[in-house]
C-alpha positions as CSV (number, residue, x, y, z in Angstrom):
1,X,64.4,-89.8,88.7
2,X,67.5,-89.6,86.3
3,X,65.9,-91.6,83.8
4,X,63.3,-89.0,84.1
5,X,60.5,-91.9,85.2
6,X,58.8,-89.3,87.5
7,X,56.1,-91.5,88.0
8,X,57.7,-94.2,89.5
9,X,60.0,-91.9,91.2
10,X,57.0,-90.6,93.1
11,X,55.9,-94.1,93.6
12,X,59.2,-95.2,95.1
13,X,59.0,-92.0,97.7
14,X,55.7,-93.0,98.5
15,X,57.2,-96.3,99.9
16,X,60.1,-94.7,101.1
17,X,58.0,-92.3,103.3
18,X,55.7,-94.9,104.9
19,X,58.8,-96.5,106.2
20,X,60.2,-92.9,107.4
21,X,57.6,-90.1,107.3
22,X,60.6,-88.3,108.5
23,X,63.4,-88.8,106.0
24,X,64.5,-85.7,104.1
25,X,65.8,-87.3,102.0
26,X,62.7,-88.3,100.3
27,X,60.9,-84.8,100.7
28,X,64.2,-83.7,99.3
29,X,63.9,-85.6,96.2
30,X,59.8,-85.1,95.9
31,X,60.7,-81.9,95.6
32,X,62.5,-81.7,92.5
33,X,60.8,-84.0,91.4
34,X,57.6,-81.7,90.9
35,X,59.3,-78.9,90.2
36,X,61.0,-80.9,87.4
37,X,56.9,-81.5,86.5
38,X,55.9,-77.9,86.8
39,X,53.8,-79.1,89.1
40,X,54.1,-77.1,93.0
41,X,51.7,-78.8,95.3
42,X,51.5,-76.7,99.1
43,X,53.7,-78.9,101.3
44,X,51.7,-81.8,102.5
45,X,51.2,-82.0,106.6
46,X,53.9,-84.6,106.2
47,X,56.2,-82.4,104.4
48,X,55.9,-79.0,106.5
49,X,56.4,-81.2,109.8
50,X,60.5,-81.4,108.8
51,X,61.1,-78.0,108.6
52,X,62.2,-77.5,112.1
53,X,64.4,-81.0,111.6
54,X,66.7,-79.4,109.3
55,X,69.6,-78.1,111.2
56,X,70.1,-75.6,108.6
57,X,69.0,-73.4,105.1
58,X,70.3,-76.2,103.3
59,X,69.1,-77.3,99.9
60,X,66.2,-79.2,100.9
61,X,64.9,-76.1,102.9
62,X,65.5,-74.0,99.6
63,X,63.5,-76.5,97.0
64,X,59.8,-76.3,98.2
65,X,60.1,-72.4,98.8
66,X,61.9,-72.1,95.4
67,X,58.6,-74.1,93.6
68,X,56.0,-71.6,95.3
69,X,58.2,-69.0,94.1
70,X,57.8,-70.9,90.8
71,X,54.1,-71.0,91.3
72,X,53.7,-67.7,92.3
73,X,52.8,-67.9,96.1
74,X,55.1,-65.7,97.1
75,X,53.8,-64.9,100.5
76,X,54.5,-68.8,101.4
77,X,58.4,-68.4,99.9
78,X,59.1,-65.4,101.7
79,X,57.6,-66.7,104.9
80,X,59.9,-70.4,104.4
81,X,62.7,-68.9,103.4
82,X,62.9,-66.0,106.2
83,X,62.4,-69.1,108.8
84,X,65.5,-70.7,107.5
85,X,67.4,-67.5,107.5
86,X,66.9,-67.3,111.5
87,X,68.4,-70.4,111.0
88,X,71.4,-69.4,108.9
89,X,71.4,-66.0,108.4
90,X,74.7,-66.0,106.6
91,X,72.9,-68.4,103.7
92,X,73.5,-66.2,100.4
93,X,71.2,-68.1,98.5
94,X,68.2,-67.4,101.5
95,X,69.2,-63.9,100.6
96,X,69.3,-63.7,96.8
97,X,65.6,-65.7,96.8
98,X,64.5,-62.8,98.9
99,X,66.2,-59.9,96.8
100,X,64.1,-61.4,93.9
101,X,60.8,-62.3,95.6
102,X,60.8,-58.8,97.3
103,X,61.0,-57.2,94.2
104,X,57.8,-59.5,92.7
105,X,56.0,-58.1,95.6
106,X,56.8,-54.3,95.3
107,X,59.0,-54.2,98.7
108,X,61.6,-52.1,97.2
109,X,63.0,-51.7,100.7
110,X,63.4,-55.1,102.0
111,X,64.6,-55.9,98.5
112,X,67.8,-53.4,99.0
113,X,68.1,-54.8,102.7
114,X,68.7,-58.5,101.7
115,X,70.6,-57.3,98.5
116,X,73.1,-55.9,101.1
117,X,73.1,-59.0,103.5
118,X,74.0,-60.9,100.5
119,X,77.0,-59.2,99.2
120,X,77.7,-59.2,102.9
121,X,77.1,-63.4,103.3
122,X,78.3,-64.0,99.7
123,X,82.1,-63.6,100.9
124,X,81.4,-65.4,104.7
125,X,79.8,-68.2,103.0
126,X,81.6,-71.9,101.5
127,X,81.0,-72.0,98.1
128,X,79.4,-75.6,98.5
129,X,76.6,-73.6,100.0
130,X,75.8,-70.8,97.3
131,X,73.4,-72.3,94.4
132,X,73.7,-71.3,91.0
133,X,71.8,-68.6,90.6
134,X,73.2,-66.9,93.7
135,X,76.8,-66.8,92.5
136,X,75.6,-65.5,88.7
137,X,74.4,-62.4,90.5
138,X,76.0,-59.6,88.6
139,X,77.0,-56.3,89.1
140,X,74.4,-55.1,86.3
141,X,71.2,-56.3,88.8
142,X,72.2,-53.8,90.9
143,X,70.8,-51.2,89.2
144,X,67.1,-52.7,88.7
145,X,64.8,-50.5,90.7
146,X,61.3,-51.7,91.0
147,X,59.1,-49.3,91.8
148,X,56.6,-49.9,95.1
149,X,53.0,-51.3,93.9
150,X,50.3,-48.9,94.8
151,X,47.3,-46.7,93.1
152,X,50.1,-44.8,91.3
153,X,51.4,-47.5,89.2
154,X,48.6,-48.6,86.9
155,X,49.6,-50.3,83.1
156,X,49.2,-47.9,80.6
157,X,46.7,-48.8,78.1
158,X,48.7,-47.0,74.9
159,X,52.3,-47.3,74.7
160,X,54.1,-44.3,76.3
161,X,56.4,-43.7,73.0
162,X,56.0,-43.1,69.4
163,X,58.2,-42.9,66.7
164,X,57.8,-40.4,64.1
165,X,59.3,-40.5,60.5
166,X,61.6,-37.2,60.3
167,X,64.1,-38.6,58.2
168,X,63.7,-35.8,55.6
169,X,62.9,-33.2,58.2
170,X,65.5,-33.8,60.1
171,X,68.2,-33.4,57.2
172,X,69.3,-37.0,56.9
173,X,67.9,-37.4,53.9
174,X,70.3,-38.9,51.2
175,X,71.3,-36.3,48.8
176,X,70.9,-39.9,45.7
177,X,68.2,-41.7,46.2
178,X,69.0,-45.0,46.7
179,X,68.8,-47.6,44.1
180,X,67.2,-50.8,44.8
181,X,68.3,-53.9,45.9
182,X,70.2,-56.1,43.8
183,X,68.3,-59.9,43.7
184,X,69.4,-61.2,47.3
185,X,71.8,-64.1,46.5
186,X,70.5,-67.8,46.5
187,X,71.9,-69.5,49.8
188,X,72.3,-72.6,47.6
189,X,74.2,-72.1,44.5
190,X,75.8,-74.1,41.8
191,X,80.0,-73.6,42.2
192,X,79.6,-72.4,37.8
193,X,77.2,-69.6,39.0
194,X,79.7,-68.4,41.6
195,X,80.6,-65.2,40.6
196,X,82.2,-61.6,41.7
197,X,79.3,-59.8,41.1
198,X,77.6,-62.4,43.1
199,X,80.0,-61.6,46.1
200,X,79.2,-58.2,46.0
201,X,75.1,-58.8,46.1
202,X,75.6,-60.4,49.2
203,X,77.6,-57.5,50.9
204,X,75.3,-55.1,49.8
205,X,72.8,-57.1,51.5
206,X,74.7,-57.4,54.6
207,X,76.3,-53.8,54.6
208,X,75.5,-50.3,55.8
209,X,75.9,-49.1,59.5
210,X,75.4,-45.9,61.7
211,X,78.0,-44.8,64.1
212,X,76.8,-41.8,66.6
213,X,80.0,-39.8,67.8
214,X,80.3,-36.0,68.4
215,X,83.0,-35.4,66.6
216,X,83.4,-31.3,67.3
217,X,83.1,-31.2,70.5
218,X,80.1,-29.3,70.7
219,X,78.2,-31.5,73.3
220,X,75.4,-32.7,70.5
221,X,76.0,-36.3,68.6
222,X,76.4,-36.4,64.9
223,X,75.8,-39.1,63.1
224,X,78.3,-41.0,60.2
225,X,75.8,-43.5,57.9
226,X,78.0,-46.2,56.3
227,X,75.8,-46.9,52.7
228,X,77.0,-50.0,50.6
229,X,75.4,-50.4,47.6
230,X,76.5,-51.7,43.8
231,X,75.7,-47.8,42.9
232,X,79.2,-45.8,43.8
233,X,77.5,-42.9,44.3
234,X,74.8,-44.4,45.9
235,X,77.2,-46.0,48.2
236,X,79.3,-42.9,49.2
237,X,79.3,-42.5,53.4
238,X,77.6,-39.6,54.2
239,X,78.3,-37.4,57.7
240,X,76.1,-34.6,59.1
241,X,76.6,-32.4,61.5
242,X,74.1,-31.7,64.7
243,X,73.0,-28.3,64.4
244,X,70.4,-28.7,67.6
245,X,66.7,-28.2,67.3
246,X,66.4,-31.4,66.0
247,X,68.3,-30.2,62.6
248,X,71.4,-31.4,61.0
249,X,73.4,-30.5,58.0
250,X,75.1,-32.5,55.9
251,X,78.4,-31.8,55.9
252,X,80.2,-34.7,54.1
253,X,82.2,-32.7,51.4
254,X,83.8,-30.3,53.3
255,X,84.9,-32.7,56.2
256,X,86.6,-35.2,53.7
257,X,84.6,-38.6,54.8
258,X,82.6,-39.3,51.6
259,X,84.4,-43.1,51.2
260,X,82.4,-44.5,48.1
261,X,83.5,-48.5,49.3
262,X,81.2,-51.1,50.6
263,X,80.6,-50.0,53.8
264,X,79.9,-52.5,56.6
265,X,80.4,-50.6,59.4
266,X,82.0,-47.4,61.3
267,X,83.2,-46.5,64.6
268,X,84.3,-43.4,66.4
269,X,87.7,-43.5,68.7
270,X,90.4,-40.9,69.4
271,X,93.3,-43.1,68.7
272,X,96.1,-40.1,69.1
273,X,94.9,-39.0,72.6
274,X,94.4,-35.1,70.8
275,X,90.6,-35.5,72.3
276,X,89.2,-35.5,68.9
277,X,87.2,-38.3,67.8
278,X,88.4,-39.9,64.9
279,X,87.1,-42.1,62.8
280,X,87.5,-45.7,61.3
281,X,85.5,-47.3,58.3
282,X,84.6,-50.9,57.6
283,X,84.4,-52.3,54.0
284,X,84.0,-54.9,51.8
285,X,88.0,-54.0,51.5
286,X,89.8,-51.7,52.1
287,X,89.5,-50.1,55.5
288,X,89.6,-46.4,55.9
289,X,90.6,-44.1,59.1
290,X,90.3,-40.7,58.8
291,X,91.6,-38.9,61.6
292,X,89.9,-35.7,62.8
293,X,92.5,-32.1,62.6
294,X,89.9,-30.3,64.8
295,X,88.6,-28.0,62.3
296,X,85.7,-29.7,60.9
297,X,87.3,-31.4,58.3
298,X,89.7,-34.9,58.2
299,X,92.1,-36.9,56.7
300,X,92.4,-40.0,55.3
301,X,95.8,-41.5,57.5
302,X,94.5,-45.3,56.6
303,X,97.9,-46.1,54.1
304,X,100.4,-43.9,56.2
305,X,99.0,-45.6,59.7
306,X,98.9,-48.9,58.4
307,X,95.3,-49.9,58.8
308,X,93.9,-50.1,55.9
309,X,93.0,-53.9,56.1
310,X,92.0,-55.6,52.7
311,X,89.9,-58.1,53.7
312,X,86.0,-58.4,54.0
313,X,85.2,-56.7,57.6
314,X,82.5,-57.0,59.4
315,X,83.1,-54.6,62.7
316,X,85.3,-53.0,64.4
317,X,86.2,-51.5,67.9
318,X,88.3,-49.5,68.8
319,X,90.3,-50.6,72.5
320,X,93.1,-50.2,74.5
321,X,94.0,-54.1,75.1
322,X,97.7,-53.3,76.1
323,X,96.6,-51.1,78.7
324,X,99.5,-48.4,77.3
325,X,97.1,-45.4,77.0
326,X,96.3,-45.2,73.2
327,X,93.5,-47.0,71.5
328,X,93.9,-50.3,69.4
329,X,91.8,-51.4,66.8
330,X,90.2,-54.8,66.0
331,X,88.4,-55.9,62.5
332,X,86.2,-59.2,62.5
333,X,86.2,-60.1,59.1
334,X,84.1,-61.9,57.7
335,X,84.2,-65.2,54.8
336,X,86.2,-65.3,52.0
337,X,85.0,-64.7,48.3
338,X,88.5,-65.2,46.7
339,X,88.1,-68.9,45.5
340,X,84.9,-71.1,45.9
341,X,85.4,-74.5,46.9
342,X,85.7,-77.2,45.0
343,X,82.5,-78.9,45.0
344,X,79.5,-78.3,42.6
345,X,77.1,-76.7,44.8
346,X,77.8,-74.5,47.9
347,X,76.1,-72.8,50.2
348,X,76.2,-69.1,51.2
349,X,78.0,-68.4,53.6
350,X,78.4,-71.4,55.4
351,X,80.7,-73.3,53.0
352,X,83.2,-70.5,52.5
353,X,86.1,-70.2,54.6
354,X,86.1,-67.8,57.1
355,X,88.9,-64.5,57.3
356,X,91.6,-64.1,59.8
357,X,90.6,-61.1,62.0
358,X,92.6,-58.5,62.5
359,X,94.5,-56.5,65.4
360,X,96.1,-53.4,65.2
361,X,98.1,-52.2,67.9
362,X,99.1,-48.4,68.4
363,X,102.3,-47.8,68.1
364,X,101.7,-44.4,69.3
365,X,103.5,-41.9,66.8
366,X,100.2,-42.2,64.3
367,X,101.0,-46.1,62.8
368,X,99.8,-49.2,64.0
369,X,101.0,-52.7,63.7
370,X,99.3,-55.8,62.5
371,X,99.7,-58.2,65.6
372,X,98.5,-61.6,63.6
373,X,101.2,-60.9,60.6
């Protein structure tokens, strides 16, 4: 069966089980073997006849109820698998099959009753007795809700949701036009047509962002668009402000956040605890933070705070990862267009080397430090 010769694997149990019609180990093994062969057979007379021998929900009792499940009896998995939990009815992995083929089914209810009983069994149980699946069971399951099948849940024949273009309606038009493209970079490249201007084609490529934050405090989400583009104008940031109804104003000029550099990216953070969001840009080099004074307008802190990071980002986040109550930043950056390697052809990006990330960490009076320098 490990060389994957199924066939004389079933052969061999074949043998095995005229000598023992009993042995579990064989209907064990038989077992996997089909499922390994997408192929789930009902248990033969012979196999369902050593149910009742097995002195517990151990794996063999798990591996023909887990191929109906596969096969999409699920009346005969529930059934096999509630048996062995009279048996054992501590077996988290009895419990965690059921939470799922409950949920196939419609029964909501019985679903949240073993979900219980497992969080219950998971602690009570060895380890040696929880299967994979069982101990992947994360906290973010919890919060699938299957409705109960019934004459009230039919599939919808159109999709529920369209989109509508209000781009221009809504405001968030760009004031320029933008330009188009520049010719997307060849990936494979001769090391003499390696150029700067052919850097800065593949960031604009590879640029622009959104970042959604409310940054006055008015309980409605504005929105920061990061434009990159070989156009300066064309590439200046633009932020407008959620007037409700569905309306928002461009308000870019008098809030001070019209950065013209490459943008890659943009994220909203209150990193001086003044609950103001403030705000920190991602370029092609360098970085920007502009930090929010509260009256619609903000200021560019990125030399005086120390943050203004050179290199080629990517992202950003904004974090607390000294757990001291102000907010850290970290930049992945991305490769490095300085100086092509020395070969005749490369490829882009894969054969450039890669930038050191970066980590800033609050110092708390309105500067960071760089924690890799």
């Amino acid at each position: 069966m490990r060389a994957a010769d199924y066939t004389n694997a079933l052969a061999a149990l074949d043998r095995a089980e005229q000598l023992d019609p009993k042995l579990l180990g064989a209907q064990y093994i038989r077992g996997i073997v089909h499922k390994r062969l997408n192929d789930f057979p009902k248990p033969s007379r012979a196999s369902s006849a050593w149910w009742p021998g097995i002195p517990s929900a151990s794996a063999p009792t798990i591996t023909w109820p887990c191929a109906t499940k596969a096969a999409e009896q699920y009346t005969n998995a529930i059934a096999t698998i509630e048996a062995a939990l009279e048996r054992e009815p501590d077996n988290s992995t009895c419990h965690y099959q059921l939470i799922t083929l409950y949920r196939r089914v419609g029964n909501v209810e019985r679903a949240a009753r073993h979900a219980e009983a497992f969080d219950r069994s998971r602690t009570r149980s060895p380890s040696r007795k929880r299967r994979a699946e069982a101990l992947e069971r994360s906290r973010y399951s919890y919060i699938i809700e299957v409705p109960p099948a019934g004459p009230d849940l039919q599939p919808l024949l159109e999709p529920p949701i369209r989109f509508v273009e209000v781009t221009k309606e809504a405001g968030l038009a760009p004031p320029v036009p933008p330009p188009p493209l520049p010719p997307q970079p060849p990936s494979r490249l001769n090391r003499t047509d390696y150029t700067p201007e052919m850097a800065r084609r593949y960031v604009v490529w590879n640029g622009g962002s959104v970042a959604v934050g409310d940054y006055d405090g008015d309980g409605k989400p504005d929105v920061y668009i990061v434009n990159c583009s070989t156009n300066e104008e064309a590439s200046a940031n633009r932020l407008y402000h959620n007037d409700g109804g569905w309306h928002f104003t461009d308000v870019t000029a008098k809030a001070g956040v019209g950065d013209r550099g490459l943008g890659t990216h943009a994220v909203w953070g209150d990193y001086d605890n003044d609950k103001q969001l403030d705000l920190y840009v991602v370029n092609y080099g360098p970085n920007v933070l502009y930090h929010n004074r509260g009256d619609g307008t903000f200021e560019d802190v990125s030399s005086r705070a120390r943050v203004n990071e050179p290199q080629f980002g990517s992202r950003a986040a904004f974090v607390d990862y000294d757990h001291d109550n102000d907010l850290d930043i970290f930049v992945a950056n991305n490769v490095d267009f300085g100086e092509p390697p020395q070969r005749d052809s490369l490829v882009l990006p894969d054969d450039l080397p890669g930038q050191i990330n970066a980590l800033f960490r609050n110092n708390g009076d309105g500067t960071f430090t760089d924690q890799n320098r």
